[in-house]
N, C-alpha and C positions, 0 to 999 in steps of 0.2 A: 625328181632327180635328187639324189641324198648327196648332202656334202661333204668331203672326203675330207679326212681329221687331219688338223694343221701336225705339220713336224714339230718336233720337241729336240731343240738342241740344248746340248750339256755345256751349262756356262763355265767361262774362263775358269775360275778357283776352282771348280771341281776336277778340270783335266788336268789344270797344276797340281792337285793333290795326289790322283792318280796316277803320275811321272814322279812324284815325288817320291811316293813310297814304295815305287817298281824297285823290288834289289838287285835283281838281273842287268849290269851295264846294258846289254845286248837291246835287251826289251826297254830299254829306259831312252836309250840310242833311237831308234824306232818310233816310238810315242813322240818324243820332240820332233821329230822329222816330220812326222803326221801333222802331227799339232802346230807345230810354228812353220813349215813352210807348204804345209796343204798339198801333202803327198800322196797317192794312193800306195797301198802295201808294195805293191808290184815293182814300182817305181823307186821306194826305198832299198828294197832285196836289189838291184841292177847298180845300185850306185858304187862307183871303188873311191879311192883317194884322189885321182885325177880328177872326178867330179865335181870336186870342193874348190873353191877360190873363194877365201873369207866365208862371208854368208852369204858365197852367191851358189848357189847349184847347177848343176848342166848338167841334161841329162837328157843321156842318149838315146838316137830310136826312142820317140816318147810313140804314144797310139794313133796319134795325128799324122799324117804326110808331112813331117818334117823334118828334116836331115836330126836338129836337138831343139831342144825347148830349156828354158830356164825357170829357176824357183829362186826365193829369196828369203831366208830367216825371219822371223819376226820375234819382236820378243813376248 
């Protein structure tokens, strides 16, 4: 049985650099949301203004049987 090759995740500094230098607000918007609060794309596109309180997120209809689910900013 052959062992299947560990994942390779991209350390911290490098996704900050990557958000850094996105010039697009849109797409820069985006990336932090991924990145600091462990969004899937799907889940980011569905968010409006009502979604925001501080750095807390609520978001709706997530994929789970839940009325909403929450996310939280990180830095």
């Amino acid at each position: 049985m052959s062992k299947l090759p560990r994942k390779r995740y991209i350390d911290k500094e490098t996704i900050d650099e990557m958000i850094f230098r996105t010039e697009n607000a849109r797409n820069r918007l985006i990336l932090e949301l991924q990145a600091r609060g462990g969004l899937r794309i799907g889940e980011v596109l569905k968010l409006t203004l009502k979604c925001v309180d501080g750095r807390k997120l609520i978001l709706e209809k997530p994929k789970r049987d839940r009325e909403y689910e929450g996310a939280f900013m990180q830095n």
